[in-house]
Structure formats: C-alpha cells, structure tokens
C-alpha positions in Angstrom: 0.0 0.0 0.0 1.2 3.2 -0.6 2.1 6.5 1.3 -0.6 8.2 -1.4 -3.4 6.2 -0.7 -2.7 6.1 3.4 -3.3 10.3 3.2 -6.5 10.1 0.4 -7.9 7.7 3.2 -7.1 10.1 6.1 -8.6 13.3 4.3 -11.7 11.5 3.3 -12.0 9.8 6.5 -11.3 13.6 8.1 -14.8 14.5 8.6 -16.1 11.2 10.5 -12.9 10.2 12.0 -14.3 11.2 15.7 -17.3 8.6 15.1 -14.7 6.7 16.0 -13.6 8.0 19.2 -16.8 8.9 20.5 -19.0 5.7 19.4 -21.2 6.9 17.2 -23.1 5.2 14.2 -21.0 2.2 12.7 -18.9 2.6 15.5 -20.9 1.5 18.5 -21.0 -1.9 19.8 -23.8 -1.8 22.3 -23.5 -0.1 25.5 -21.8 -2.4 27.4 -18.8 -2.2 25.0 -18.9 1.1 24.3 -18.7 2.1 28.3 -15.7 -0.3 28.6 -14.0 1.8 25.4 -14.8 5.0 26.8 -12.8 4.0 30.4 -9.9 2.5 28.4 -10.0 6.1 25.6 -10.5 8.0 29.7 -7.1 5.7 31.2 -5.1 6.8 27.9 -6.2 10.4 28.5 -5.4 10.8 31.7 -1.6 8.7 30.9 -0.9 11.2 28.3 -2.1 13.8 30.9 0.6 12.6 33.6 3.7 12.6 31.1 6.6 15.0 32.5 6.9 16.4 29.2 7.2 20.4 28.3 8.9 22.8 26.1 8.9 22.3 22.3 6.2 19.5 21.5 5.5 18.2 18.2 2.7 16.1 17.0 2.9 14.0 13.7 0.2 12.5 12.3 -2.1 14.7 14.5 -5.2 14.0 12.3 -8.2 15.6 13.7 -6.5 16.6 17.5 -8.5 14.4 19.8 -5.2 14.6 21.9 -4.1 18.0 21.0 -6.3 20.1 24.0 -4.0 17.8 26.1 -0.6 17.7 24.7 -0.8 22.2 23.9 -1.5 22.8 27.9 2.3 21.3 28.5 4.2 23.3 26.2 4.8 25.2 22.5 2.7 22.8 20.4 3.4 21.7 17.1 0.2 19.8 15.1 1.0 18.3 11.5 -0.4 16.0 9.5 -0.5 15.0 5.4 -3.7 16.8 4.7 -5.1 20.1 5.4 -8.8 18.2 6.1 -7.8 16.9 9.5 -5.9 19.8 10.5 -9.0 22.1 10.3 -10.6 19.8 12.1 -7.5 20.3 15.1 -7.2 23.7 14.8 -11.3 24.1 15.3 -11.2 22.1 18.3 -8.5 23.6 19.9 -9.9 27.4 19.2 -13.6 26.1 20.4 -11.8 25.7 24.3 -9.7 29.1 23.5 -6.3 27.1 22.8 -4.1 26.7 19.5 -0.9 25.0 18.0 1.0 25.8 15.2 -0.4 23.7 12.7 1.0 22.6 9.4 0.9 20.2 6.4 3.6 17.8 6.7 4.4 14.7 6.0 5.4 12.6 9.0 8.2 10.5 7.2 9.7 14.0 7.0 13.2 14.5 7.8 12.7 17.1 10.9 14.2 20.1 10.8 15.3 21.4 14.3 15.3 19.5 17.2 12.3 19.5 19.9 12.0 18.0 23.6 9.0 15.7 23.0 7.3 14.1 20.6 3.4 12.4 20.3 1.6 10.4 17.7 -1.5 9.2 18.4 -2.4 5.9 16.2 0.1 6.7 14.1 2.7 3.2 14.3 0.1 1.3 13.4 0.3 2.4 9.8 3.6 2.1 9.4 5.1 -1.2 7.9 7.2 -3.6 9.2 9.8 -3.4 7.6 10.2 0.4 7.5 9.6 0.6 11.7 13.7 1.1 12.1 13.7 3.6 9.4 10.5 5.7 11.1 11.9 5.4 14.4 15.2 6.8 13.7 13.4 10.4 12.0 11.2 10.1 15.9 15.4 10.0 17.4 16.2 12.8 14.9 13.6 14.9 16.2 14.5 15.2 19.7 17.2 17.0 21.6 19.2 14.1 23.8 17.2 13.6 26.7 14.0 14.1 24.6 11.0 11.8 24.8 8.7 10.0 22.3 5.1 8.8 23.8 2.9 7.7 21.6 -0.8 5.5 22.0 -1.9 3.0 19.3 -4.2 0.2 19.1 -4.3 -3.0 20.0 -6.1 -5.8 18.4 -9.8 -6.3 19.2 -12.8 -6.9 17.4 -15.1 -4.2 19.2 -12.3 -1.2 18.6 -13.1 -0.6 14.7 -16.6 0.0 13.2 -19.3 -2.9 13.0 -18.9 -3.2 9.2 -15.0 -3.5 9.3 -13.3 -6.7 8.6 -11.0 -8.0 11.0 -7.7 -6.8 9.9 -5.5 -9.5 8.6 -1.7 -9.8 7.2 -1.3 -6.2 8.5 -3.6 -4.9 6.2 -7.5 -3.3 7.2 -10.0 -3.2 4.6 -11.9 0.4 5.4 -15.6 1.6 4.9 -16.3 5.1 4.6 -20.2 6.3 5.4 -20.4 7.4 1.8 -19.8 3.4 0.8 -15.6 4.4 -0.7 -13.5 1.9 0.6 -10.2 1.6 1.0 -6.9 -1.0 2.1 -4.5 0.4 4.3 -1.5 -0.8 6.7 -3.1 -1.8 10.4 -0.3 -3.5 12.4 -0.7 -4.3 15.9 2.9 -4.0 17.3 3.2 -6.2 20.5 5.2 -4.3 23.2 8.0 -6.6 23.1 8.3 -5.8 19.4 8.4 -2.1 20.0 10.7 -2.5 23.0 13.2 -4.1 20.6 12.7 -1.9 17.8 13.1 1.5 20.4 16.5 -0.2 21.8 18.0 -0.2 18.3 17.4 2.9 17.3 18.9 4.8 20.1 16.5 5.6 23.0 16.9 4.3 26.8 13.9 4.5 29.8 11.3 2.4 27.4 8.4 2.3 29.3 5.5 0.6 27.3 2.2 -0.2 29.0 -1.8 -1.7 27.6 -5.4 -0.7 28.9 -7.2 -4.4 29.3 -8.2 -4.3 25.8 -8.0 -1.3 23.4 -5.4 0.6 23.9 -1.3 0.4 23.6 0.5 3.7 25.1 4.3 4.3 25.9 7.6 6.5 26.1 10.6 6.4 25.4 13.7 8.5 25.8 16.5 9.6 23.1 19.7 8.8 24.2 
C-alpha cells in the first residue's frame, strides 16, 4: 500500500474520523462495550495527561487533535499532518476551548528540521510497515534533543475497537468503509510491546516504558539517548 493512498484515506476519513472516538453510528458496539471503550480512551487520556513532558512538542500524524487540548497545555505545540482536512478539524477544536498550536501540512516521514523535547503520535505506528519501523523510528530519534522523549498511544487488536462493518484486519492490512460506501486497504499492524521495545533499543532511545489498557489501547515513552 502506498504513502498516497494512506493520506487520500485520512482526508476522506477527516470529517467522520471522531465517530470513532466517540462511538457513534458504525462505530458503537452496544452499550456495554462502548462504556468499557470509553474508560480504556478516559485511562489513555489521563496517561498522556501525567507525562513529564514540556517545552517544544510536536505532533505528527495529528489527524483531527482528539489529543491536542492535552498535549498544547504542557508546552509550545506543534500539530502536523498530510492533509489540510484533518488539520481544520484540530485547529477548530482547539480554538472552540480558547487554545491553539502551530499547525502545518507535513508529511510525518519528513526529515525534521530542528530539534524539539518531545514528541506524540496518536495511532500513528500502526500504519507504518514492518519493515520500515527502524527507518521511522530513527526520524522520531532525529527529532529530539538528547534527553527528549517519544510517547505515543496506538491500538491494540480487538474486534469491538473498529466499526461494525470492518473486517478484521489480517496480514497487516485493514479493509476500510467510509459512510459514503468508498473503501479503502491500508497498513493496520498491531505491534506487541516486546516488538516495539526491541525496535526502540535499536534505534537509540533508553527508559522504554511501554504499557496496555485491558483491551483497546497500547500507550508508551521512550527517551532519546
């Protein structure tokens, strides 16, 4: 799959992409589930909420901000993504709660350009493929001044966390629906902390802390050597 259609999916996915979050339509799985999905999304929250971070923060692959109210009250935030569509959708929410970020098309296989003390993504190295995790990791160590932290949250594999109409994801590949009927086939790995503990090691960052909600929810940090 390619870099192209992993950004035509994002900005046609920009405008329904909190259905997700907030359990709406496709995305609800009875209320039962969707109570135990909204305490797991609440745990990550408040996880990101408690990270010692500050200064310069960047976010990469910020998509519409659900995390960007929390990540801007800790420092000088950064918001990029691909597409302008998503970034709209940030910059609204932010401005509707009197806050805002420097936002900014970019690609977030970018080579950086200064140096920062933390870095976020938010479901973000889930779409990036196995064999180019080294590779992605090293521009997240590239990024940050030594002593800098990466903390990201991503997904783990469950059959109540994508909508009711989604296949399971197989071969690291998901098969997407869109309300409008447009599908689309992008990367969906589930990384296993072990494999993102290795994967951290080898591309220069120490204090790898890497923790999981009971179901949904992968989150951790890590710190550039």
């Amino acid at each position: 799959m390619s870099d192209s259609a992993l950004r035509d999916y994002y900005a046609a996915r920009a405008g329904e992409y909190d259905d997700w979050y907030l359990r709406r339509g496709r995305y609800s799985h009875g209320p039962d589930a969707d109570a135990r999905w909204n305490g797991e999304l609440n745990e990550a929250a408040a996880w990101l909420d408690s990270l010692p971070i500050h200064g310069e923060i960047v976010e990469l692959a910020a998509g519409t901000g659900w995390w960007s109210p929390v990540l801007v009250s800790k420092g000088q935030l950064h918001i990029y993504d691909a597409n302008d569509e998503p970034l709209a959708i940030a910059s609204d929410r932010l401005a509707r709660v009197g806050l805002t970020a420097r936002a900014a098309v970019r690609d977030a296989w970018a080579a950086p350009d200064r140096r920062v003390d933390a870095l976020f993504m938010g479901f973000w190295l889930s779409h990036v493929p196995r064999a180019r995790l080294g590779e992605f990791l090293t521009v997240c160590r590239r990024w940050l001044q030594p002593g800098g932290v990466v903390a990201f949250i991503d997904s783990r594999r469950d059959p109540e966390s994508s909508a009711t109409n989604h296949p399971t994801a197989e071969n690291d590949l998901s098969s997407r629906r869109l309300n409008d009927g447009r599908e689309f086939t992008i990367t969906k790995i589930f990384w296993l902390p072990a494999e993102l503990e290795s994967a951290l090691s080898a591309t220069g960052f120490g204090q790898r802390h890497i923790r999981q909600t009971s179901r949904f929810f992968l989150m951790g940090t890590a710190v550039a050597a």
